[in-house]
C-alpha positions in Angstrom: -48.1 225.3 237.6 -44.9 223.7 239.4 -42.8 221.7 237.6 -43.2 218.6 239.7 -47.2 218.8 239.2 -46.4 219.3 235.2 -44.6 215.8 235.5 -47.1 214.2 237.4 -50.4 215.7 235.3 -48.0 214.4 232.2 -47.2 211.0 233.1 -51.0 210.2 233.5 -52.0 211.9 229.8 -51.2 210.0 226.4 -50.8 212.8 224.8 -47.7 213.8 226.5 -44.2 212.0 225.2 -42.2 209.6 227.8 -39.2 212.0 226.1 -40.9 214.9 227.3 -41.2 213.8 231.2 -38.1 212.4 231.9 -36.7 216.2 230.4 -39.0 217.9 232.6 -37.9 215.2 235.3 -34.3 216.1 234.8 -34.6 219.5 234.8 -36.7 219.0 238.2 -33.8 216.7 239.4 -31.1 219.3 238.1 -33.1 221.9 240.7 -33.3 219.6 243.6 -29.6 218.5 243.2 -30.6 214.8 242.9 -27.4 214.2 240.8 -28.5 210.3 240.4 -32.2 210.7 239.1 -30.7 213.5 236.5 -27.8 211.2 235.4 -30.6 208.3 235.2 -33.0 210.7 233.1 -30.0 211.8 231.0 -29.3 208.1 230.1 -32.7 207.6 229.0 -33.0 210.1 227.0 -29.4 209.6 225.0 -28.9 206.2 225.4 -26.9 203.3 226.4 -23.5 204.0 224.5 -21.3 201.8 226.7 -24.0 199.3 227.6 -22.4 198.4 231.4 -25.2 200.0 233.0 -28.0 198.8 230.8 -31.1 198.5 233.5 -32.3 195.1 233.4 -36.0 196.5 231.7 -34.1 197.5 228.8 -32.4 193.9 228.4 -30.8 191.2 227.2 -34.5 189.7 225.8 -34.6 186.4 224.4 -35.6 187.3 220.2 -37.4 185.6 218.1 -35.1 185.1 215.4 -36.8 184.9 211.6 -36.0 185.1 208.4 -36.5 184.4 204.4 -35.4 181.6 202.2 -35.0 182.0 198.8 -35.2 178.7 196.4 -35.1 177.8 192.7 -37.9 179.1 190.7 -39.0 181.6 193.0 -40.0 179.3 195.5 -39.1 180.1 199.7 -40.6 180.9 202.5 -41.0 183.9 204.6 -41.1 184.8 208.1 -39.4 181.1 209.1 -38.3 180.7 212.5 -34.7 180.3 212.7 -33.7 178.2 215.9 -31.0 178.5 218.1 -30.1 174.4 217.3 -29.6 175.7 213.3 -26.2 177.3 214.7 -22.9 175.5 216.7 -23.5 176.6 220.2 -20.7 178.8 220.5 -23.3 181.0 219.1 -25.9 180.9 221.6 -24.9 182.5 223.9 -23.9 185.8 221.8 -26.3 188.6 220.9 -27.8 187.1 217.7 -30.6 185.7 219.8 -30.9 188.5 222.5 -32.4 192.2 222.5 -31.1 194.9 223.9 -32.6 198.4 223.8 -29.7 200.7 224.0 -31.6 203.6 222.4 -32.9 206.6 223.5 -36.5 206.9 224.5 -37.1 209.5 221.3 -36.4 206.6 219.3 -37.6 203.9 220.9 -40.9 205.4 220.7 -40.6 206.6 217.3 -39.3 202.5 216.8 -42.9 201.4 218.4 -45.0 203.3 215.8 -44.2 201.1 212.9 -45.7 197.9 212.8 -42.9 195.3 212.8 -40.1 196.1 214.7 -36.9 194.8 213.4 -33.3 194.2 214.6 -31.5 193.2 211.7 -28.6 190.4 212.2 -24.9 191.9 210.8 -24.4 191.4 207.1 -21.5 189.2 207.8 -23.5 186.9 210.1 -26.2 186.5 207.6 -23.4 185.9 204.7 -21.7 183.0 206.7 -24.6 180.8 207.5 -24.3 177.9 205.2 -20.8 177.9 206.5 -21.6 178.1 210.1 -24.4 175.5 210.0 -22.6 173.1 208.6 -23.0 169.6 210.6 -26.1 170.9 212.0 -29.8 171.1 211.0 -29.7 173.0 207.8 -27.7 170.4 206.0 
């Protein structure tokens, strides 16, 4: 069986990884001498390291930010929406309320299989939130 016909019976079977085809497609580029598609193919399978040339299907994504409140007595709430408006706007526009998907496709797959996907906000961020939303909602 050619390798181009290996791709193309692949991309149309469940069984076979996303990882898998764009190898097979890179080794097919690799062949041909299509430096672009292999380079592409490469990316996708390692990654976004530098992030410039993130394609637009991989990002930014508006998030739906939530999170858990703890209160006295073991009282709270989980899963609360956190809203842009809880935060001065010079943080709006950052990445704490975008997506990007900067992994590799191995990953991202392995990613899909559990049940709620998570993007965790820095430790920092998340320790410097009463401070940050002072004047605003929370208060």
């Amino acid at each position: 069986m050619s390798l181009l016909r290996d791709i193309q019976d692949g991309a149309t079977e469940d069984s076979v990884s996303l990882a898998t085809l764009l190898r097979k497609l890179k080794l097919l580029a690799s062949r041909l001498g299509v430096k672009e598609i292999a380079e592409w193919a490469n990316r996708e399978l390692q990654g976004y390291s530098d992030g410039e040339n993130l394609p637009p299907y991989r990002g930014p994504f508006e998030a739906r930010v939530i999170g858990d409140i703890a209160g006295p007595f073991g009282s709270g709430y989980k899963n609360l929406p956190f809203p842009k408006n809880a935060l001065p706007e010079t943080f709006h526009e950052g990445n704490l309320f975008k997506l990007y998907f900067t992994q590799g496709v191995a990953e991202l797959e392995a990613l899909t299989a559990i049940d709620n996907l998570r993007s965790p906000w820095p430790a920092d961020v998340v320790a410097a939130l009463p401070v940050l939303a002072e004047g605003s909602i929370m208060q």
